[in-house]
C-alpha positions in Angstrom: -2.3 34.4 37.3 0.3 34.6 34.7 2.1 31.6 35.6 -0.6 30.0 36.9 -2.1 30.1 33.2 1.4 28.9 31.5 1.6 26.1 33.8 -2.1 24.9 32.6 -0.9 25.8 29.1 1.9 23.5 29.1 0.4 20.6 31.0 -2.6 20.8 28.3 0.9 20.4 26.0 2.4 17.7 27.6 -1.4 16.0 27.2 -1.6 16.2 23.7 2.2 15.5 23.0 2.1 12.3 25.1 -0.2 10.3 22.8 2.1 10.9 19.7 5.4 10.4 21.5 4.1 6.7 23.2 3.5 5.8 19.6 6.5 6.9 18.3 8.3 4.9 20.6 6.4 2.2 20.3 7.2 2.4 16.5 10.7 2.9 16.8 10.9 -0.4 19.5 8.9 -3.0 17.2 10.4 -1.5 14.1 13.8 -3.1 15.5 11.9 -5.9 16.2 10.9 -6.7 12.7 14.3 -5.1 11.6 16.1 -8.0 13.3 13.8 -11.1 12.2 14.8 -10.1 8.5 15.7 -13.6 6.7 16.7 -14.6 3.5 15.8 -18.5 3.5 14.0 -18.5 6.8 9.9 -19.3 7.0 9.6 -15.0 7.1 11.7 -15.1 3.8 9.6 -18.1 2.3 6.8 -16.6 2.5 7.9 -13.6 1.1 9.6 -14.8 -1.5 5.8 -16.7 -2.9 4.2 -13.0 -2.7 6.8 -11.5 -4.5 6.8 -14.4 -7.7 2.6 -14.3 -7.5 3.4 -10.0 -7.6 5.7 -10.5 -10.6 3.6 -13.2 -12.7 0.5 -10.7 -12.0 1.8 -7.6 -13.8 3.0 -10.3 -16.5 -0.3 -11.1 -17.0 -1.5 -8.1 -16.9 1.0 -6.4 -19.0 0.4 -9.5 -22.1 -3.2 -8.9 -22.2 -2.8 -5.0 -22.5 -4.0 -3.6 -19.5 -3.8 -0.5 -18.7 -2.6 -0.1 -15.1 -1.0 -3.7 -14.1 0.4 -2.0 -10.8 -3.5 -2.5 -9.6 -3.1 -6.4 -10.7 0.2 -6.0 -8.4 -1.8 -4.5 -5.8 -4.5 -6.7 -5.6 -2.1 -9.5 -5.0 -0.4 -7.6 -2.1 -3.6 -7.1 -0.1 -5.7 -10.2 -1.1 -2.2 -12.6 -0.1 -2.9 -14.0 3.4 -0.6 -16.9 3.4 -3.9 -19.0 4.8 -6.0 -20.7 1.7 -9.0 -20.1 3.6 -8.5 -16.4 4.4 -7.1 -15.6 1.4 -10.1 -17.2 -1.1 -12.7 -15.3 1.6 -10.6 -11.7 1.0 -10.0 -12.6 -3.0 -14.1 -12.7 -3.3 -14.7 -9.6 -0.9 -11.9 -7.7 -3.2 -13.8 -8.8 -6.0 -17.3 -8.2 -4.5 -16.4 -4.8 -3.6 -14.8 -3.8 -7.1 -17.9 -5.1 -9.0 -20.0 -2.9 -6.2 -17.8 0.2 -6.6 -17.6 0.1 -10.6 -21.4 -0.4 -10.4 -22.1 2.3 -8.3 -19.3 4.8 -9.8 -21.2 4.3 -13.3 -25.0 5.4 -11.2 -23.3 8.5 -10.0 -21.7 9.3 -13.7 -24.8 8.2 -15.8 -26.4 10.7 -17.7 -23.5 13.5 -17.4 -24.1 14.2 -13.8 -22.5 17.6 -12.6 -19.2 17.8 -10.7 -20.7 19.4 -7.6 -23.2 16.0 -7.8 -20.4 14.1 -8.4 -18.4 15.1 -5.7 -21.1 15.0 -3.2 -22.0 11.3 -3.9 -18.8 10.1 -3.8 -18.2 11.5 -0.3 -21.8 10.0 0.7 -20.4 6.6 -0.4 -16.8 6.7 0.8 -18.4 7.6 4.4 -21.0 5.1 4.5 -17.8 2.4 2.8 -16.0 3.8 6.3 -18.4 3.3 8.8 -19.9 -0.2 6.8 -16.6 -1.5 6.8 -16.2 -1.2 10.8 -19.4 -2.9 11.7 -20.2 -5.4 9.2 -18.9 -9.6 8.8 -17.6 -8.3 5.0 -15.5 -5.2 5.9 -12.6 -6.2 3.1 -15.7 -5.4 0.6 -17.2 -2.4 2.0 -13.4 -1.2 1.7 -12.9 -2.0 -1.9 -16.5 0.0 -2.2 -15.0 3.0 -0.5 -11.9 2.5 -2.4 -13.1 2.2 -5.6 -16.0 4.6 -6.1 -13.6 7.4 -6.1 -11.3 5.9 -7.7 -13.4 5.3 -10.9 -15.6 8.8 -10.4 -12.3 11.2 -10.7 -11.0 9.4 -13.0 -13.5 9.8 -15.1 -13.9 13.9 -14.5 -10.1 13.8 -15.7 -10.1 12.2 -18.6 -11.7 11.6 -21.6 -13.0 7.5 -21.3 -15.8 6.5 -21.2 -16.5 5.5 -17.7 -17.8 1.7 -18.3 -14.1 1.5 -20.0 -12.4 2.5 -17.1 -14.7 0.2 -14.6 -14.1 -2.7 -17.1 -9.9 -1.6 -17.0 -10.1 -1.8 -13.3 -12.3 -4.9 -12.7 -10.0 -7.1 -15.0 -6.7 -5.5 -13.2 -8.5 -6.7 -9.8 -9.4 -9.9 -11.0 -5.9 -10.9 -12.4 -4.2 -10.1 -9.0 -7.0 -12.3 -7.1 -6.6 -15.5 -9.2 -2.6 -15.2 -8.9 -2.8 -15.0 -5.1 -5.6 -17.6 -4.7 -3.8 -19.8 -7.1 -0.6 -19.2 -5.5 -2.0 -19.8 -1.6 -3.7 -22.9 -2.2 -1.0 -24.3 -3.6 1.6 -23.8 -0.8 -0.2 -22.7 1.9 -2.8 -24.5 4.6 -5.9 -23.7 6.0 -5.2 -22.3 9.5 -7.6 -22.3 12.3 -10.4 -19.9 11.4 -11.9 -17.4 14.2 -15.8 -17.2 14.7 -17.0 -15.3 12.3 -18.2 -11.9 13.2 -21.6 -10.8 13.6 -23.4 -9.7 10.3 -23.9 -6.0 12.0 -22.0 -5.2 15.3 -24.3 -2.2 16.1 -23.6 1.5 16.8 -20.0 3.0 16.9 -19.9 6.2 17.6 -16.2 6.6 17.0 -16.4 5.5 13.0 -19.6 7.8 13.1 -17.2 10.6 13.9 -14.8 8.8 11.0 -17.6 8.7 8.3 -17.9 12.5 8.9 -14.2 13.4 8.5 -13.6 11.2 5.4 -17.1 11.9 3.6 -15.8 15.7 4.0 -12.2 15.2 3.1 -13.4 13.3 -0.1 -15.7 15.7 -1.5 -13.2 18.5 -0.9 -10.6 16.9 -2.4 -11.2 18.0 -6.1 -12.3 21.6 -5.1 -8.9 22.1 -3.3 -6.6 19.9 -5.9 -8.2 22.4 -8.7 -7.8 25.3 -7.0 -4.1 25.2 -6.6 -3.3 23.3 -9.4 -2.1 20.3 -7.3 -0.7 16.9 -8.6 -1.7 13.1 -7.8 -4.9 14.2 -7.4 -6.4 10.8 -8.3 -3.9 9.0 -5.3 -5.6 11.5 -2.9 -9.1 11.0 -2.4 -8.1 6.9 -1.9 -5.2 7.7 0.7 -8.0 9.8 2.2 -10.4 6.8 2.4 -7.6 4.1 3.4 -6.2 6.2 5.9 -9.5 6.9 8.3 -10.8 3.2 7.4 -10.6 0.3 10.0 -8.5 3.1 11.9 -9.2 1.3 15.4 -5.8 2.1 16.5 -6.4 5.7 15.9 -6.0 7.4 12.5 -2.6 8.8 13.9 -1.0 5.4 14.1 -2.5 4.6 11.2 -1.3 7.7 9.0 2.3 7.4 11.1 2.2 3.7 9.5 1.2 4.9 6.2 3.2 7.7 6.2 7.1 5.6 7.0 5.7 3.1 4.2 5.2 5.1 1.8 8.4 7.6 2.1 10.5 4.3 2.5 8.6 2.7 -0.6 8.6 5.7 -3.0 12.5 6.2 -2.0 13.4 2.8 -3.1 11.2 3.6 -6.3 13.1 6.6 -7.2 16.3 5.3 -7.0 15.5 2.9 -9.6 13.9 5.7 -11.6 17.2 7.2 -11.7 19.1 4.3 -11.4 17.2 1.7 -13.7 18.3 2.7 -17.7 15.2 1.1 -19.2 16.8 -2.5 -19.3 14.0 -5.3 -18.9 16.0 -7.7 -16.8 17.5 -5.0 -14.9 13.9 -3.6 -13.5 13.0 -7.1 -13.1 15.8 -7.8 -10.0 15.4 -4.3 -8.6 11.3 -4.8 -8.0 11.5 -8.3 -7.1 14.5 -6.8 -4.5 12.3 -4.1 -3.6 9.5 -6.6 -3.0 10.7 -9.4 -1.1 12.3 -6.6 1.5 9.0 -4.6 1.9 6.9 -8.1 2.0 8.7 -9.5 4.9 7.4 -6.6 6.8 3.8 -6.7 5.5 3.5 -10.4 6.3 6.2 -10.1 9.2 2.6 -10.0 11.6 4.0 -7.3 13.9 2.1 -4.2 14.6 3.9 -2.1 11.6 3.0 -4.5 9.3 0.8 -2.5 7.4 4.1 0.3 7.1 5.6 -2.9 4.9 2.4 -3.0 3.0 2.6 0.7 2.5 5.6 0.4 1.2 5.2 -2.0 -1.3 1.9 0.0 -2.4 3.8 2.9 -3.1 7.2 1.3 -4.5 4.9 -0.6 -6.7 3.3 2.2 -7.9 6.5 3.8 -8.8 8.2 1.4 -10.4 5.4 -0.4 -12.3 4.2 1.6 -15.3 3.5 0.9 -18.5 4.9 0.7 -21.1 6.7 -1.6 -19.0 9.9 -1.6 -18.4 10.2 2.4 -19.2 10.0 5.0 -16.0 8.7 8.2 -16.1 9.9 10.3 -12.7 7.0 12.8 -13.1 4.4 10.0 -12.8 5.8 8.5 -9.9 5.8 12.4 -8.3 2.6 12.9 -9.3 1.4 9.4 -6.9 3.4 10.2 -4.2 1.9 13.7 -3.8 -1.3 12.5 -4.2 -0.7 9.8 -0.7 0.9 12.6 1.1 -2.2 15.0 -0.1 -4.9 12.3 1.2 -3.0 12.2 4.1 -2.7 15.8 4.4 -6.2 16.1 4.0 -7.7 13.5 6.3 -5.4 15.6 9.3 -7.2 18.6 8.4 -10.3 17.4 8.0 -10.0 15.8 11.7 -9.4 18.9 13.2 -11.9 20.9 11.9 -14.5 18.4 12.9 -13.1 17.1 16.2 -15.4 19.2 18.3 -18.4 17.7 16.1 -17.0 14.4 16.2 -16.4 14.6 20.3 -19.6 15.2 20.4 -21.3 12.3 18.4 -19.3 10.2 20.6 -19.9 12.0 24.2 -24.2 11.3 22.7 -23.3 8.3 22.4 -20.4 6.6 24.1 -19.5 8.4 26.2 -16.7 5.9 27.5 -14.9 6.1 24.5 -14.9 9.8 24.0 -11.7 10.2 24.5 -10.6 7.6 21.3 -12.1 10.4 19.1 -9.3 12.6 19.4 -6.7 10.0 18.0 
């Protein structure tokens, strides 16, 4: 019986060992891939090279008309960026459709003085309905900015002494600024490519980003608890990793936090080097981020499947390197981010195996097919 029971033991292993090791290996192979296509004046590098300008000429701008944070102006231009006019106008007015939403509904849950506890709760109810919206509907880029914003703006504000419309005004004109630079920038050297059909309005039940919803309305609303419990830092980085991590996860949030995970160690690596390296010089920071950039960028845009790991990375390089007063570093703020992405991620893994036998069983109910994509 004995062995009998250790042989069932480890084949149960090898079962849940084989998912993780196929996508490590499957990393590692088109990792190489994208490692190899690295250009400096081919179409890859072209492209790169316009997102990297339209990054630089966004912080600019937002840095000359005193904005707070102009690494979210720098941000917006990484994500809205689709090197296809067309595309990129239709994500430039979700991201702004989204913000607007988010800000609008951060400032409902705040009005009045609202309680933490209330506070915490409704931002996990909108983060998980942001989750599964974003899955099913034609406009997931917005619901995504929803679910990314709305706690964004909430803890923000339970950390600090602005008034909340200050902070949703602070954000919305950081978003804006990086959505005009890349619209402006794509339809001037880019063309309209073929679109697809566009999706249905509501694609019906999923009972997998029902199971999602759950783990990242949860992991939200626990965040603050746990961050001020132990005294934790980045603890306004976490509750957004959380969110971005378990959204649009159709791959599985494993490959999507293994992504996530390589970007941002490789990004925030670069970014400390230049902390330590970088002596405040103005020109100097100025090579070293657009450097930084036009590597990181020819991954995102590279279209292999670990293009998201180059976005990643140029989230959290950016994020290091961009803080105001520009061009001045501070190495605790960059910790501080950094701890707050590996936190959310932290978090979300937790969170998804304390509900897994819930969330197995919202998806047995009602797909039963596709059970077995709950465990990912």
């Amino acid at each position: 019986m004995g062995g009998e029971g250790t042989r069932a033991w480890w084949k149960r292993a090898e079962g849940w060992a084989e998912p993780p090791l196929k996508a490590a290996e499957r990393y590692e192979v088109s990792a190489r891939e994208d490692l190899a296509a690295f250009t400096l004046f081919g179409y890859r590098g072209r492209v790169a090279m316009r997102v990297t300008l339209g990054i630089l000429l966004a912080i600019a701008i937002a840095h000359f008309l005193k904005l707070e944070m102009p690494v979210w102006a720098a941000i917006s231009v990484l994500r809205v960026f689709q090197n296809d006019r067309t595309a990129t106008v239709q994500r430039g007015l979700e991201r702004v459709a989204g913000t607007l939403a988010g800000g609008l509904i951060a400032y409902g849950i705040m009005f009045g003085g609202a309680s933490h506890a209330f506070v915490y709760i409704a931002t996990g109810l909108v983060c998980a309905g942001a989750v599964y919206a974003q899955a099913v509907s034609r406009y997931s880029y917005a619901f995504t900015l929803v679910g990314f914003t709305v706690p964004l703006m909430t803890y923000h504000a339970l950390t600090s002494s602005e008034p909340i419309g200050h902070v949703i005004l602070m954000r919305g004109l950081e978003v804006l600024v990086g959505v005009a630079v890349a619209t402006s920038i794509d339809l001037l050297t880019s063309r309209a490519k073929p679109q697809a059909p566009p999706k249905p309005w509501f694609a019906g039940m999923d009972a997998i980003f029902l199971g999602h919803a759950l783990t990242v309305g949860i992991a939200v609303t626990l965040v603050p608890v746990v961050w001020t419990v132990f005294h934790l830092p980045g603890f306004e980085q976490t509750p957004i990793t959380a969110f971005i991590v378990v959204g649009a996860a159709r791959e599985g949030i494993g490959w999507k936090s293994l992504n996530r995970c390589i970007g941002c160690l490789l990004g925030a690596a670069l970014g400390f080097l230049g902390v330590l390296m970088l002596d405040g010089n103005l020109w100097l920071w100025l090579l070293f981020v657009a450097a930084g950039l036009f590597l990181f960028t020819q991954v995102c845009f590279g279209g292999s499947v670990v293009a998201y790991t180059g976005a990643q990375a140029g989230i959290a390089f950016l994020l290091v390197v961009v803080q105001e007063p520009i061009p001045n570093l501070d190495l605790a703020a960059g910790v501080g981010r950094m701890w707050g992405i590996a936190g959310g991620i932290a978090m979300v893994m937790l969170v998804g195996l304390a509900t897994w036998p819930i969330r197995r069983r919202i998806a047995e109910r009602l797909t039963p097919r596709q059970a077995h994509e709950i465990a990912h």
